[in-house]
N, C-alpha and C positions, 0 to 999 in steps of 0.2 A: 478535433475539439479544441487543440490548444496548437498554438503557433510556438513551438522553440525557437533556442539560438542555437547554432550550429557551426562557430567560428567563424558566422556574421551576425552581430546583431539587430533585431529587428524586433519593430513594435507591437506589444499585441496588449489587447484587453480582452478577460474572460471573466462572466461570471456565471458560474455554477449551482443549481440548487440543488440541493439532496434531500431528501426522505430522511435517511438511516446513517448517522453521521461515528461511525466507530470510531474506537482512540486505536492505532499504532504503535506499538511497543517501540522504542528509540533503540533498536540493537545495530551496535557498532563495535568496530576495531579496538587492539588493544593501543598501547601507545608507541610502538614503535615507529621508526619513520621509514626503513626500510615498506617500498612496494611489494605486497605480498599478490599473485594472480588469484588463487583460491581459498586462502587462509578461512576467510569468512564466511562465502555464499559455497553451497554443496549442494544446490540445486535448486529445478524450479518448479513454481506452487502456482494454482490459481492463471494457468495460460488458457486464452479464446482457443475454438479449436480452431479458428482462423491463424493465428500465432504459431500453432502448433504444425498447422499443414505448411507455413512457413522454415519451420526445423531442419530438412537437407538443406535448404539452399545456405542458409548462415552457416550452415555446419561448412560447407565446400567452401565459403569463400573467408571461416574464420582459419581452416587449415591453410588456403592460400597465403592467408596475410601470417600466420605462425604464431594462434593464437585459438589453435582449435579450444583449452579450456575456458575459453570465456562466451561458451554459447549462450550460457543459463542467464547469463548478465545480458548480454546481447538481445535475447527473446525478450527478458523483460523490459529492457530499452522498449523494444517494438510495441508491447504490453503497453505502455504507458503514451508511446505517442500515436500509436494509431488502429491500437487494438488486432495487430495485422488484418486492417479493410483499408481499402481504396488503395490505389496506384504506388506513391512513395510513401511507403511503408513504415519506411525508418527515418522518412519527412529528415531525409539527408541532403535534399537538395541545395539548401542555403550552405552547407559549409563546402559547394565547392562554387558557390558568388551565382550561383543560379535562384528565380523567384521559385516560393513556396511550391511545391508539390508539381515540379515539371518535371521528375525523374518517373520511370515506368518501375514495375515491383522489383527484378532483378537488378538493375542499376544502380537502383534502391538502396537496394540490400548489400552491397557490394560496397558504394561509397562509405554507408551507414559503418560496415566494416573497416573500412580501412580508414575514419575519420575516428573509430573512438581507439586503435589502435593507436594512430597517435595520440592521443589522448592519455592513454598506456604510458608509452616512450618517455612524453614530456613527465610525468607522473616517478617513473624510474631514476629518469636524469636530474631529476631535482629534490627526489629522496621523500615524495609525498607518500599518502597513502593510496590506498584501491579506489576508495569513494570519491576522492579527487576527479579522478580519472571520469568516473561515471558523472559526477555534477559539470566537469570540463563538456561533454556531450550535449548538453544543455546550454552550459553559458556559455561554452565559447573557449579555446586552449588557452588564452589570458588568465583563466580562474587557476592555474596550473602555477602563473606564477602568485600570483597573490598570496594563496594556499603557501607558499614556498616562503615567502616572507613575513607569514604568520603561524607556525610553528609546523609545519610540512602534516595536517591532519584536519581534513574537513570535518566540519559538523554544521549542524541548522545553523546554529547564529552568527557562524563563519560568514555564508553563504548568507544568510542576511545582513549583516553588515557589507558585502560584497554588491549585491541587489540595491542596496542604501545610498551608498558613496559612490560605486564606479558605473553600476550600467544602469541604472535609470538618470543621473546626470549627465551621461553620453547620448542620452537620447531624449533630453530636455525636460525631464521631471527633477528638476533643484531642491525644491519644499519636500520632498520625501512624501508625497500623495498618496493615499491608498485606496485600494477596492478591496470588494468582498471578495472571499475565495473560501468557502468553509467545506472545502476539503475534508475529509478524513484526517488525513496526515495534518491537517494545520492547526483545528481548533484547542485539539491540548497547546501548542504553543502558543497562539498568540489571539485564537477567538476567531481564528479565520480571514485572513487577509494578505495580499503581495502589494509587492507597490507599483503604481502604473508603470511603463516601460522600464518594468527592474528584470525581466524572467522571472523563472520559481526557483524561490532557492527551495523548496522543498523536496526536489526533482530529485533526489540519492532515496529520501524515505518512500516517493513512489515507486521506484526502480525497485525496493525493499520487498515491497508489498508481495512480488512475485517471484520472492528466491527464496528459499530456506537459509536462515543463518545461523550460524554459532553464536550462542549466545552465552559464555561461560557457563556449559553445561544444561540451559534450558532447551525446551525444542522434542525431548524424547522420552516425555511421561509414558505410565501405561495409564492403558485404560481397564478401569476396574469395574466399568460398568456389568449390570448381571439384568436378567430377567427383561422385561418388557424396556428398559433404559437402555439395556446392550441392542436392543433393535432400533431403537430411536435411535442411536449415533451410527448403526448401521443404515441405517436410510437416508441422514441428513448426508454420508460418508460418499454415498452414489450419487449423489446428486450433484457433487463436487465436481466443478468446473462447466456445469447447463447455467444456462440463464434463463429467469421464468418473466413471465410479466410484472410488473409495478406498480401505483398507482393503490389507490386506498383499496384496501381487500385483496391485493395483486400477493400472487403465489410467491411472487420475488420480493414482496418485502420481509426486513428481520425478522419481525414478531408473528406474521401470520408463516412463515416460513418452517421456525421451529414449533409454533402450534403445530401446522401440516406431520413433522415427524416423530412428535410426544403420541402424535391423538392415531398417528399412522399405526402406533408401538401398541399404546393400548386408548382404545375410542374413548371422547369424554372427559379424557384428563386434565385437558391444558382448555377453559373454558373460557372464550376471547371475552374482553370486556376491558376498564383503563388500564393505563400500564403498569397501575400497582394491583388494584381492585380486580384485574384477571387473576393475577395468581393469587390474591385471598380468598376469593369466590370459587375456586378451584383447589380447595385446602392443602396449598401450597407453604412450606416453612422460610423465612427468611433463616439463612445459615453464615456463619464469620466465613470470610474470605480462603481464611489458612484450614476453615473444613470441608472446601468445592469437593464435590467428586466426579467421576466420569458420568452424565447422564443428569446433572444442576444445569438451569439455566443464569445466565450474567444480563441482567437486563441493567440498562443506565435508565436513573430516576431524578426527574429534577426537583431540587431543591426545596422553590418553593410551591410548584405544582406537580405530584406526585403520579399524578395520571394525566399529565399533559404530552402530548404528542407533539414533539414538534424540532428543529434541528437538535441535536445532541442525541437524541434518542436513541437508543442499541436495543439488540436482543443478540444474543449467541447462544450456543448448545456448548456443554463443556463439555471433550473429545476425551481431554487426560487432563494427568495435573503435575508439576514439574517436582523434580526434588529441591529446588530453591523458589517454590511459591506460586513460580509464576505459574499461566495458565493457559493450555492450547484446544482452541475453540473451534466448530464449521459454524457457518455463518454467512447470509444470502445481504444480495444489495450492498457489496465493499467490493469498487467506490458507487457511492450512491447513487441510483439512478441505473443503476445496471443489471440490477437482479439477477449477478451473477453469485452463485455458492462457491465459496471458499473457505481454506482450512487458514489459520492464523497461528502462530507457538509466541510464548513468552511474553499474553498478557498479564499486564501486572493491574494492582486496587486501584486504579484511576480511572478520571473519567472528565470529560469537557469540564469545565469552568462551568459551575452554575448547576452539573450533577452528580450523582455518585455511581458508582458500582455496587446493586444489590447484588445477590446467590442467593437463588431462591430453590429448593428443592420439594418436591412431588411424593405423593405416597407412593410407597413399594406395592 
């Protein structure tokens, strides 16, 4: 679906439509500059089982390269660039001066390995951080220095300033050009967009998507759910990591997703209709943020049309709820168009440009 850079770059244009456009919690590093392997990511979340059936080989060839703890980072690499289907897997084949996708899955997997290893290296030897390392995999071991001369710690607008000035100018976008890209991960920043022959700088918070991270303490609410709601999150819970169909009424989109395991829990409850006027019609309560509890729905509501369906729009199930606020959700179609079910930690009260975050809750 998307063309990387892989310490060649190369020109691509993507544009993506979605359905179901979640915001992304922005969890990152603290501020040292020392490279830390594991400090942040403790595992991984939301892998294809394609990904998954991938897991010995990256395991044998992250031990080879002496880098066995960085599988979970690794899969989620593959996560993001090609969902482990088709041939080059880890679409490693440009960072070693070959065209797109001539490597076979092993080869693959192997290069893919020992290119973000250095990646790693450059990242140590110049005193950055870990996520360096993982956006270097993307752009290219050059972002390794850059990063180095602007305060050894990635972040988004690093990386975009980076995508701005050095590699869409190296590849003939001067005026700073944009397309759509309304991504999950992009429209809380910027409404959705990259800039033509820049890369993604957003490429760390999709690698995100599929790890579990420290988030100063968020990430391990319980869940207090009880009665007919302790089954609804038990059900949305198994269905974590299927993918269902999409398309309007499709099993795999948000909102008909968590109807499927409210009305699974108890029949009747969650009674489809707009995206506000279903849960009024369904004597649903809107509730404050800081009162979510296990077994509330988060639906994103826009602005100035309340029952419009359309990019920005979310529905989640809330899973648990954090001791600092935040909020860990399951939740179908992230990234959109996938109608795949995943678990998400450390949502916070935001929402796209232009919506909000309701919490809406259900009779007992």
């Amino acid at each position: 679906m998307r063309k990387m850079m892989k310490g060649k770059l190369i020109v691509f244009f993507v544009v993506v439509s979605f359905f179901s456009l979640p915001l992304l919690s922005l969890l990152g590093s603290g501020s040292e500059k020392e490279y830390h392997a594991s400090d942040e990511s403790t595992g991984s979340i939301n892998l294809s089982l394609e990904v998954l059936a991938h897991r010995p080989m990256v395991e044998k060839y992250a031990k080879l390269e002496g880098i066995p703890n960085e599988v979970d980072v690794l899969l989620a690499i593959m996560m993001v660039e090609t969902g482990g289907r088709g041939r080059d897997v880890m679409q490693s084949s440009e960072s070693m001066g070959l065209p797109v996708n001539t490597l076979d899955v092993e080869p693959s997997i192997a290069q893919g390995v020992k290119h973000y290893k250095g990646c790693i290296e450059d990242a140590k030897t110049l005193g950055n951080d870990k996520w360096t390392a993982v956006a270097s995999y993307n752009f290219g071991r050059n972002y390794n220095n850059y990063v180095s001369n602007n305060g050894h710690k990635h972040s988004t607008e690093l990386a975009d300033k980076y995508s701005l000035t050095v590699v869409a100018p190296s590849l003939g976008n001067s005026t700073g050009t944009r397309y759509a890209y309304p991504n999950p991960v992009a429209i809380p920043y910027n409404g959705g967009y990259l800039y033509l022959n820049g890369g993604n700088f957003f490429y760390v918070l999709l690698v995100q998507q599929y790890l579990t991270l420290n988030s100063n303490g968020s990430g391990n609410g319980t869940n207090s759910a009880t009665g007919w709601k302790k089954k609804a999150v038990e059900l949305a819970l198994k269905d974590v990591g299927q993918s269902f169909p999409t398309g309007w009424g499709g099993r795999g989109e948000c909102i008909v997703a968590v109807q499927g395991w409210i009305n699974g829990a108890k029949a009747g409850t969650f009674i489809p209709g707009g995206v506000r006027t279903g849960y009024l019609q369904s004597g649903a309560k809107e509730v404050a943020w800081n009162q979510a509890k296990s077994g509330d729905v988060i639906q994103y509501e826009n602005l100035g049309n309340p029952d419009l369906f359309d990019t920005g729009v979310h529905t989640m199930l809330v899973e648990s709820v954090n001791k600092d606020g935040t909020i860990n959700v399951v939740e179908s179609n992230n990234p959109g168009g996938s109608g795949l079910v995943g678990q998400r930690k450390g949502i916070t009260n935001s929402a796209p440009s232009g919506w909000r975050a309701v919490v809406w809750r259900f009779v007992d």
